[in-house]
C-alpha positions in Angstrom: -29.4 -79.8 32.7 -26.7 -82.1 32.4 -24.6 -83.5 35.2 -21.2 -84.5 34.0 -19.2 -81.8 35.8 -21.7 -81.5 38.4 -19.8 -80.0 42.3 -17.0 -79.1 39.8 -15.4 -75.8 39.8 -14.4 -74.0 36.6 -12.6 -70.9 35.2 -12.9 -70.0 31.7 -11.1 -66.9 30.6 -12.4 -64.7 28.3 -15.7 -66.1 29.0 -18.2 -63.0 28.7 -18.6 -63.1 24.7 -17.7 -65.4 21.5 -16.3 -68.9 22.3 -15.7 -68.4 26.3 -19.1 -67.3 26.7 -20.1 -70.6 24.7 -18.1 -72.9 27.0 -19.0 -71.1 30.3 -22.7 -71.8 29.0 -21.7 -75.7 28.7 -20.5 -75.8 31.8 -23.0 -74.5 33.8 -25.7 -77.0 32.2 -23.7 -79.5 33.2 -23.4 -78.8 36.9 -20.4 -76.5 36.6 -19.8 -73.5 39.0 -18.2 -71.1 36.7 -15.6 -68.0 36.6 -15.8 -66.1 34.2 -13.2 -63.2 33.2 -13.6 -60.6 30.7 -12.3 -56.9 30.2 -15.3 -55.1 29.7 -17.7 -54.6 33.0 -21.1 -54.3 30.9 -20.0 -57.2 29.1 -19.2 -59.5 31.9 -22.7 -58.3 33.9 -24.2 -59.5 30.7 -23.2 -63.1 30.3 -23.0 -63.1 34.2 -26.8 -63.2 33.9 -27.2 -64.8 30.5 -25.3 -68.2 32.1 -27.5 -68.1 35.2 -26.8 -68.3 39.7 -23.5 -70.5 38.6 -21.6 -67.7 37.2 -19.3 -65.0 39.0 -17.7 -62.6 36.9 -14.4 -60.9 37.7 -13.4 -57.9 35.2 -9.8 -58.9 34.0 -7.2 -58.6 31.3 -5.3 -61.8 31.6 -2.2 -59.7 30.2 -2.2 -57.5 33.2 -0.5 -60.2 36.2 -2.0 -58.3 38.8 -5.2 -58.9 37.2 -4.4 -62.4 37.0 -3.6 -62.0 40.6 -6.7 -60.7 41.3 -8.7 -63.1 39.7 -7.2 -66.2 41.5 -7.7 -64.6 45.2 -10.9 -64.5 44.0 -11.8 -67.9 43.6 -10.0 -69.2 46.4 -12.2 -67.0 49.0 -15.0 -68.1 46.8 -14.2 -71.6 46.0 -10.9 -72.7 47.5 -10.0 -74.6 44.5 -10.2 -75.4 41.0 -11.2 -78.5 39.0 -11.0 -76.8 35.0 -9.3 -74.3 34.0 -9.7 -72.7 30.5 -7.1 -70.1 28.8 -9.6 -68.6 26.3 -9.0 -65.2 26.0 -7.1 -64.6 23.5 -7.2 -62.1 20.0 -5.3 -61.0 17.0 -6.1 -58.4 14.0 -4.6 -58.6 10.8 -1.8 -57.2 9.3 0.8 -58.5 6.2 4.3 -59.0 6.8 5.9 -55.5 6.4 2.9 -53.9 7.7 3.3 -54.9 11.0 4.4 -52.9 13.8 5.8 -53.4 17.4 2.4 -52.4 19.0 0.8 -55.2 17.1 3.3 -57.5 18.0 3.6 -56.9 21.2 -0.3 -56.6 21.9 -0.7 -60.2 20.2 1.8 -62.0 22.2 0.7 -60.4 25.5 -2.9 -61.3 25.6 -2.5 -64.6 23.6 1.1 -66.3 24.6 2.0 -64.4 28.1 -1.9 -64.2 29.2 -1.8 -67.9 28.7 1.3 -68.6 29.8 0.5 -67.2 33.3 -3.3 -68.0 33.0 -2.0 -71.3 33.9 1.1 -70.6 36.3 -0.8 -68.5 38.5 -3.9 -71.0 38.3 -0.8 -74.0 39.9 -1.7 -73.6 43.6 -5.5 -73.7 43.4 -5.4 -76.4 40.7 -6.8 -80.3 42.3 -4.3 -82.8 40.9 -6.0 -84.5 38.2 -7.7 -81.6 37.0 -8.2 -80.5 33.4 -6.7 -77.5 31.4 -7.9 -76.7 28.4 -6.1 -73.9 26.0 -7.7 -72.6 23.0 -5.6 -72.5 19.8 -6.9 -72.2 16.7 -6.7 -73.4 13.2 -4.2 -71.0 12.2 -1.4 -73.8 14.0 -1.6 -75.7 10.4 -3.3 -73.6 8.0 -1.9 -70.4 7.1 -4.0 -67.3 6.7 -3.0 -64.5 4.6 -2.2 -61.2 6.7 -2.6 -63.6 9.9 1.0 -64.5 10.9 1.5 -62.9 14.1 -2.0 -64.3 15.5 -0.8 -67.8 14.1 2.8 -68.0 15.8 0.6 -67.2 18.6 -1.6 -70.4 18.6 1.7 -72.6 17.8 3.2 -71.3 20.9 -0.3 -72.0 22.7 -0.5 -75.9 20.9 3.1 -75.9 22.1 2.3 -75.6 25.9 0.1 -78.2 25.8 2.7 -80.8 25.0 5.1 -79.2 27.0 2.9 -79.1 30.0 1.6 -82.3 30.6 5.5 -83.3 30.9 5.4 -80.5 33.8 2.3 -81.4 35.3 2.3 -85.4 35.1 2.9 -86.2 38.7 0.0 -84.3 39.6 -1.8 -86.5 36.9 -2.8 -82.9 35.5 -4.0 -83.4 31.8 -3.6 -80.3 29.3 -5.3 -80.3 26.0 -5.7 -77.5 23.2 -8.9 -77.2 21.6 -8.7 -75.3 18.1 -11.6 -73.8 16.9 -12.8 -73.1 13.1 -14.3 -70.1 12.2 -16.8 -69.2 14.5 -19.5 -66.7 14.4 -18.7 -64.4 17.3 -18.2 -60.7 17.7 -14.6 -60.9 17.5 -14.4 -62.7 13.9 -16.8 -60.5 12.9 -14.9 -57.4 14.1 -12.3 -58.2 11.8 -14.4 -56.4 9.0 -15.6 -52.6 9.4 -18.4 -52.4 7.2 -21.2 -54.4 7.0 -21.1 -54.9 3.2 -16.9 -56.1 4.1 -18.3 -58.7 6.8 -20.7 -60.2 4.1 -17.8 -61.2 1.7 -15.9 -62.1 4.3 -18.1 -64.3 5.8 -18.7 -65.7 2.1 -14.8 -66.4 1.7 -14.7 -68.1 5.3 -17.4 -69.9 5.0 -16.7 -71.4 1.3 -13.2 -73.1 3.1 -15.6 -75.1 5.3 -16.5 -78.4 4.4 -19.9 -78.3 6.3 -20.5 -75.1 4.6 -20.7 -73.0 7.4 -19.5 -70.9 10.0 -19.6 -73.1 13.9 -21.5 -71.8 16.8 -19.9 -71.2 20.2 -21.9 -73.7 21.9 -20.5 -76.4 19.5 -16.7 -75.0 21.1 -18.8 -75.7 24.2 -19.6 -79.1 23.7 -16.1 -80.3 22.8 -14.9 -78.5 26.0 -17.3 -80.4 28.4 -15.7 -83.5 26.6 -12.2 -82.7 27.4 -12.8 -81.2 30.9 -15.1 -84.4 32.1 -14.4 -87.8 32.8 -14.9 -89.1 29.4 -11.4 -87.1 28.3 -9.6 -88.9 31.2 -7.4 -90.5 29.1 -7.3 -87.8 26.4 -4.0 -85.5 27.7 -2.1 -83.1 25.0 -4.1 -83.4 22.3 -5.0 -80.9 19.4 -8.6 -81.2 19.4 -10.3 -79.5 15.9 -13.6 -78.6 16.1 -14.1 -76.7 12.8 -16.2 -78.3 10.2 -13.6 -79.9 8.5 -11.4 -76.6 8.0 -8.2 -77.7 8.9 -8.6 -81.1 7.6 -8.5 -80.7 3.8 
């Protein structure tokens, strides 16, 4: 075990599978006491006691405010504060442009802009001043992705609090970074094909646009959040942070 968040208290939404799961992981090995939110109970009770004695799940969809609301009274009557927040959760599905619908639209921007949006507003009281905020974004805020365009204005709105908020947050010397991930191997990318023989060539297309030639793992996400939530980031505020084999970068 590591110590470089060691007494530190964290929240990392959308933490009970894929890339949330991988930081909350990270965290705890380095001395982290870690909230975790996810939608699914079984789910949550799962990663819960994957990540160990520093993890306490709440069941909540960061869409929902009340669930947001919910969360937050929850860490202060457990914790009182926090030192790292992280707005993970977050989704999309795909859909070319006159294909998509209202629902879609709507869905997307819930979960991934206004669940952010007030991940992080509702998160202001409890927040130490000179605590970390890490959003996740994605590659999809430079490279475009066929059938992807909803989930990609999405992740430019979320790279676009970032710089916005450390303007709103500097006098609490608050730093806010985005981290944007490759592809990742997780349920959700792979939920993105229905058939197994579908997720295979998939996978093959994804993985032949990654200079490393490969998919990343969620502990590598992990890795790179411990980095900007610790001490070693504390000059490192609004930053775009890749972490995806090289995707993005050719």
């Amino acid at each position: 075990m590591g110590s470089k968040l060691a007494g530190k208290v964290a929240v990392v939404t959308g933490g009970s599978t894929g890339i949330g799961l991988g930081i909350a992981r990270q965290f705890a090995a380095e001395g982290a006491t870690v909230f975790i939110t996810g939608r699914r109970q079984a789910e949550l009770d799962a990663a819960v006691a994957e990540i160990g004695a520093d993890a306490i799940g709440v069941r909540s969809d960061i869409a929902q405010l009340a669930d947001l609301d919910h969360l937050y009274a929850t860490v202060r009557a457990r914790a009182s504060h926090i030192d790292i927040l992280v707005a993970n959760a977050g989704g999309g599905e795909f859909a070319p442009l006159g294909a998509i619908t209202e629902e879609q639209f709507d869905r997307t921007f819930a979960i991934n802009v206004k669940g952010t949006l007030f991940t992080v507003q509702k998160a202001l009281p409890l927040l130490r001043d000179g605590a970390s905020v890490i959003l996740t974004s994605s590659t999809a805020t430079v490279r475009a992705i066929p059938a992807f365009s909803v989930y990609g204005a999405t992740k430019a709105a979320i790279r676009n609090f970032a710089r916005h908020w450390i303007l709103d947050l500097k006098d609490r010397h608050i730093r806010v970074n985005a981290i944007s991930p490759g592809p990742v191997l997780t349920p959700g990318l792979q939920g993105l094909a229905t058939t197994d023989d579908a997720w295979r060539q998939f996978e093959g297309q994804i993985v032949a646009q990654v200079p490393m030639g490969r998919l990343g793992r969620p502990d590598e996400i992990g890795r790179a959040a411990v980095f900007l939530a610790s001490d070693d980031a504390s000059f490192v505020n609004g930053i775009e942070l890749f972490v995806d084999g090289g995707a993005a970068q050719i």
